[in-house]
C-alpha positions in Angstrom: 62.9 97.4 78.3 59.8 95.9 77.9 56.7 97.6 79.6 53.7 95.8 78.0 50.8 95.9 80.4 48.4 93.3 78.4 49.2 89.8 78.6 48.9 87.5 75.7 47.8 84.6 77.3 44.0 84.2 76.3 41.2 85.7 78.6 38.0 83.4 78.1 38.4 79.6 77.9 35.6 77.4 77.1 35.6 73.6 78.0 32.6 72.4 75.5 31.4 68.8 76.8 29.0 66.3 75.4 29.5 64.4 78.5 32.0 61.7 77.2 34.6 63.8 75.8 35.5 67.7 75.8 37.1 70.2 74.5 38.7 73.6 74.9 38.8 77.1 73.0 40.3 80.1 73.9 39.0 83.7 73.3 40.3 87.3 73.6 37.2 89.2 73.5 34.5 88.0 75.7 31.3 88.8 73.6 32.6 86.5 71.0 33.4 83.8 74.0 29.9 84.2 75.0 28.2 83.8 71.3 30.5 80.7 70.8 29.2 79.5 74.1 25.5 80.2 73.3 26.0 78.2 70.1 27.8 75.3 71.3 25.0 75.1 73.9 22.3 75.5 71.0 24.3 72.5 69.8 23.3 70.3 72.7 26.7 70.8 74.3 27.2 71.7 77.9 29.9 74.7 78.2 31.7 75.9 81.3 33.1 79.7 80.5 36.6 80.0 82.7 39.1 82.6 83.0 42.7 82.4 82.1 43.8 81.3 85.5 41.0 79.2 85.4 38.2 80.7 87.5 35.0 79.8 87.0 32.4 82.0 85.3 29.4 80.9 83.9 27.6 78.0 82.4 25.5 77.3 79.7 23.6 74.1 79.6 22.9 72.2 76.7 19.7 72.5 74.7 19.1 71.2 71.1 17.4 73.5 68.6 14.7 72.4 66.1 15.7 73.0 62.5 13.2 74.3 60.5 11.9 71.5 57.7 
């Protein structure tokens, strides 16, 4: 019998949008969801962070960073 108390369904989705097309990834730890998220938003993406059964939890809005010439 099988008593496994973790799922293994991923716990952090992102959906990563540039406003006319997105994208998802999928995270088990949720620091590393949350530096991915930063990034992507560093990118100029917007990112929704959601859980598996797809509640809401946080945003990051999209800001472009200045590279260094």
């Amino acid at each position: 019998m099988n008593t496994r108390v973790h799922s293994d369904s991923p716990t952090i989705l992102l959906r990563v949008s540039d406003g006319s097309f997105h994208m998802h990834r999928a995270f088990n730890d949720f620091t590393q969801a949350t530096k991915s998220a930063e990034a992507y938003a560093g990118a100029g993406f917007q990112v929704a962070m959601m859980s598996a059964t797809g509640r809401f939890l946080m945003s990051f809005d999209a800001r472009r960073q200045r590279a260094a010439v």
